[in-house]
C-alpha positions as CSV (number, residue, x, y, z in Angstrom):
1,X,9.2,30.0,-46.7
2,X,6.7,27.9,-44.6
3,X,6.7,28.5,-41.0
4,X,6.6,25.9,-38.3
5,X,4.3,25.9,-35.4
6,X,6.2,25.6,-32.0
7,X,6.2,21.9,-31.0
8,X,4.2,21.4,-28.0
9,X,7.0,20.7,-25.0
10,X,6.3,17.2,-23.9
11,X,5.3,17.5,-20.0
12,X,7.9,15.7,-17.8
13,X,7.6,12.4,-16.3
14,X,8.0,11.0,-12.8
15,X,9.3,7.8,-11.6
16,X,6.4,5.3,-10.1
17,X,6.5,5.4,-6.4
18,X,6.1,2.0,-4.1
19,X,5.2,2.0,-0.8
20,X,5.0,-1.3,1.3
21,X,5.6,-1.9,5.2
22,X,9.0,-3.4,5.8
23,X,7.6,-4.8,9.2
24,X,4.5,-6.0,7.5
25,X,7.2,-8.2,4.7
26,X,9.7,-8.9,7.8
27,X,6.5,-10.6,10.3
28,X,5.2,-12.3,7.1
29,X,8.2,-14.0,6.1
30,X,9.1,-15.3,9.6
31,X,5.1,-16.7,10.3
32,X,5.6,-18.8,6.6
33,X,9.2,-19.9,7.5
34,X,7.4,-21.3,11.0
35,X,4.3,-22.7,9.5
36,X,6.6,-24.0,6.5
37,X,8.7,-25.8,9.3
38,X,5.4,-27.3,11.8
39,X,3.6,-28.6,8.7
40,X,6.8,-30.1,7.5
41,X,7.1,-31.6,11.1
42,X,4.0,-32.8,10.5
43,X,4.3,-34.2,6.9
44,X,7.2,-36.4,7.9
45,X,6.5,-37.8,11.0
46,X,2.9,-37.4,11.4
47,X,0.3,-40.8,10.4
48,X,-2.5,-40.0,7.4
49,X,-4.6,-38.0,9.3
50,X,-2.0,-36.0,10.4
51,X,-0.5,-35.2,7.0
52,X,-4.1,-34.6,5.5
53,X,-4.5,-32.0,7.9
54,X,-1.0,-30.0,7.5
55,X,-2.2,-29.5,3.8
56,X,-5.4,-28.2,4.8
57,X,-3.7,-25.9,7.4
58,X,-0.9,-24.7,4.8
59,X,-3.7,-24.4,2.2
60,X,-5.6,-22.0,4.4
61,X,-2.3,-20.7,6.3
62,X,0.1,-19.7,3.2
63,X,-2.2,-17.5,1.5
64,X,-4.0,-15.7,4.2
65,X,-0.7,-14.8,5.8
66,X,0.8,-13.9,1.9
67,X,-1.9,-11.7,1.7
68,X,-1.8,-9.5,4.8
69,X,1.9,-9.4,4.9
70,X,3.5,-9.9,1.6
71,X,0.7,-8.8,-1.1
72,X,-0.7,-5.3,0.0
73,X,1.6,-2.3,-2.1
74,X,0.7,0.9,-2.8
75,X,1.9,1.9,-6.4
76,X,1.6,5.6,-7.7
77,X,2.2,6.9,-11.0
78,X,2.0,10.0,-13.0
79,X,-1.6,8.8,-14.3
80,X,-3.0,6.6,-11.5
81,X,-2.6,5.1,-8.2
82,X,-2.9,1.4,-7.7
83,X,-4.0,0.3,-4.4
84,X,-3.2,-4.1,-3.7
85,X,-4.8,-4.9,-0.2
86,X,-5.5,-8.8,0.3
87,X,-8.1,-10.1,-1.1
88,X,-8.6,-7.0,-4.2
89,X,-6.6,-4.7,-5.9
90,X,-7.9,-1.2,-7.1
91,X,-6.9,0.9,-9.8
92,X,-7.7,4.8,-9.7
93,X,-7.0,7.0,-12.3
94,X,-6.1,10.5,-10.6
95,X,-9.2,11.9,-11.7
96,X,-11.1,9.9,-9.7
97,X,-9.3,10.5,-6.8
98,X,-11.2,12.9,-4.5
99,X,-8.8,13.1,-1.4
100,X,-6.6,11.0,1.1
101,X,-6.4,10.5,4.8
102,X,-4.2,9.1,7.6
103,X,-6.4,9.0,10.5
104,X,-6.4,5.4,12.5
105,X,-5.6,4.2,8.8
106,X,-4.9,5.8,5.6
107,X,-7.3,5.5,3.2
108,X,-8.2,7.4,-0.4
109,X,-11.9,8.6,-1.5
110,X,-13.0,8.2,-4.9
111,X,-16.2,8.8,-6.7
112,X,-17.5,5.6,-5.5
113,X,-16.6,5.5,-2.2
114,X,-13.3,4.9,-0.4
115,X,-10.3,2.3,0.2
116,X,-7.9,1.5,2.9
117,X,-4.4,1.4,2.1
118,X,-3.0,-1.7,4.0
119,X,0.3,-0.8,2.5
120,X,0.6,2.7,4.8
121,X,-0.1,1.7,7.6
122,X,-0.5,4.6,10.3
123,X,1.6,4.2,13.2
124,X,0.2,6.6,16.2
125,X,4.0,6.2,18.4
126,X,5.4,6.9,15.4
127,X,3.4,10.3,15.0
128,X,3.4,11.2,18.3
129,X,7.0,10.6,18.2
130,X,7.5,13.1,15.2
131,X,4.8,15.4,17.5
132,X,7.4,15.8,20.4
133,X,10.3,16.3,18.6
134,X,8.5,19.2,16.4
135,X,7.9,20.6,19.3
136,X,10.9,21.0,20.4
137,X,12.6,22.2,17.7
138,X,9.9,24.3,17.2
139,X,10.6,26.2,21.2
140,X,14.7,25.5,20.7
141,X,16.4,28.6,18.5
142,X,18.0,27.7,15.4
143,X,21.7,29.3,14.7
144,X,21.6,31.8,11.8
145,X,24.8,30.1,10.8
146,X,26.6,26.6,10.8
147,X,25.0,22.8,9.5
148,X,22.0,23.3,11.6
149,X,21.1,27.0,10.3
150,X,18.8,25.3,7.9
151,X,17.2,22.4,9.8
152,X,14.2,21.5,7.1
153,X,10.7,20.9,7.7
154,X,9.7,19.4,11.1
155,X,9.8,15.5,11.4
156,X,6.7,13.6,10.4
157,X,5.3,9.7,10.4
158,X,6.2,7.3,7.6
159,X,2.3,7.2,6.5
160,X,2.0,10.9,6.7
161,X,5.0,11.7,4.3
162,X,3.4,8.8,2.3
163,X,0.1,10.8,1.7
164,X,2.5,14.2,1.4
165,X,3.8,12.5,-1.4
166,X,0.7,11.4,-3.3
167,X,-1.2,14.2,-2.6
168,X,1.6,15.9,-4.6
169,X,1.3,13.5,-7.7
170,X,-2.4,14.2,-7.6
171,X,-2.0,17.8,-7.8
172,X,0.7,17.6,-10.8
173,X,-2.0,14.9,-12.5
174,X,-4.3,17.8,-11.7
175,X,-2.6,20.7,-13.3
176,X,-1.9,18.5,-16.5
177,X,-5.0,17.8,-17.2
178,X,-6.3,21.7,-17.1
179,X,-2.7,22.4,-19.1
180,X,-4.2,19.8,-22.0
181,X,-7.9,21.1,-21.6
182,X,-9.3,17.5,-21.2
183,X,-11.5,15.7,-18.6
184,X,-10.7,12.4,-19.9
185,X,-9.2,11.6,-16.3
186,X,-12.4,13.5,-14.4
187,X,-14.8,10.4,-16.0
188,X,-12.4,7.6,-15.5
189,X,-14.1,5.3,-12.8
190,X,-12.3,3.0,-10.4
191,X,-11.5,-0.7,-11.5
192,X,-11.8,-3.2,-8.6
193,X,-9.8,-6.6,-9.4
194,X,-10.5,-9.3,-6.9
195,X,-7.3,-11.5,-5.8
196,X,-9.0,-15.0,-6.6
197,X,-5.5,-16.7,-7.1
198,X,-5.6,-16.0,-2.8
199,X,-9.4,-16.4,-2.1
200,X,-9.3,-19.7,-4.0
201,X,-7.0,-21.9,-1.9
202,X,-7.8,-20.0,1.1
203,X,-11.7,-21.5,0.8
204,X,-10.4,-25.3,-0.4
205,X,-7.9,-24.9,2.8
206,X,-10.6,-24.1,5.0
207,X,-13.0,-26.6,3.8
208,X,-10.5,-29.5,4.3
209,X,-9.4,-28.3,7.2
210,X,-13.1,-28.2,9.1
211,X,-13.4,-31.7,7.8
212,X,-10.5,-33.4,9.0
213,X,-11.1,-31.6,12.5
214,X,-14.5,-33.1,12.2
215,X,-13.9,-36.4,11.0
């Protein structure tokens, strides 16, 4: 009889996290609903001149306020992390990944240097917030029995449970790659992508705008 080898177990797979503000999306839809409305204002009743300069305006307007509000996302996978802030987007391979870090903004450090995540945002209420009620819980006893024997881990900001949570995906992209004996992921470089489909009208925008203001 011939024997088999043992068929190598295929290592599990996890669902791609997004992260995105929701006030960031909320302010950004309301500015383009009001600029949306003033240049149509403007477009209707306004003379030549007028109308000229509400394109310029939404030109420069629609795609500066798309790409602070709207465009930034932080997307993180089982292989890499991909990082769209508003004028570039950066793809990371884990292995080039060095460490993260919420400070006045969370940003990652790579190889080649490091990125802000516009998508995280750090709020300091927020964490100071989470700070006081830790510390409280920590100085209040906790019931040995009942639905609040077990009261978890102590609160944390949004950003901060955002970099718990990719520092963890790191660390399992880690450990596969010493399981499969390969450094394929150690001498994969950052790729930096720049957002040209929003630089492009931004620049025309501004252009026309400066000359109708001048002319």
């Amino acid at each position: 009889m011939t024997s088999q080898e043992p068929a190598t177990p295929t290592p599990q797979r996890y669902a791609e996290r997004t992260y995105r503000s929701p006030a960031a999306l909320v302010g950004g839809i309301l500015l383009l609903l009001l600029g949306l409305w003033l240049a149509g204002d403007a477009l209707l009743r306004g003379d030549s001149h007028t109308r000229l300069t509400a394109v310029c305006a939404l030109l420069l307007g629609v795609p500066l306020v798309t790409a602070y509000t709207l465009r930034p996302l932080v997307r993180a996978g089982d292989d890499r992390l991909t990082v769209r802030n508003p004028f570039r987007t950066i793809t990371l391979p884990w292995g080039a990944v060095e460490g993260l870090r919420a400070s006045f903004s969370t940003e990652v450090f790579t190889t080649t240097g490091k990125y802000q995540l516009w998508a995280i945002p750090v709020s300091l209420r927020q964490r100071k917030k989470a700070g006081r009620q830790a510390m409280r819980g920590a100085d209040a006893p906790r019931p040995r029995f009942g639905p609040n024997a077990d009261a978890g881990p102590p609160p944390r900001a949004v950003a901060d449970q955002a970099l718990d949570e990719l520092r963890d995906l790191k660390e399992r992209a880690d450990r596969r790659a010493d399981a499969q004996n390969t450094d394929a992921q150690n001498t994969a470089e950052p790729v930096v992508r720049w957002a040209y489909e929003v630089i492009a009208p931004a620049v025309l925008g501004a252009i026309g705008l400066a000359v109708m203001i001048a002319v």
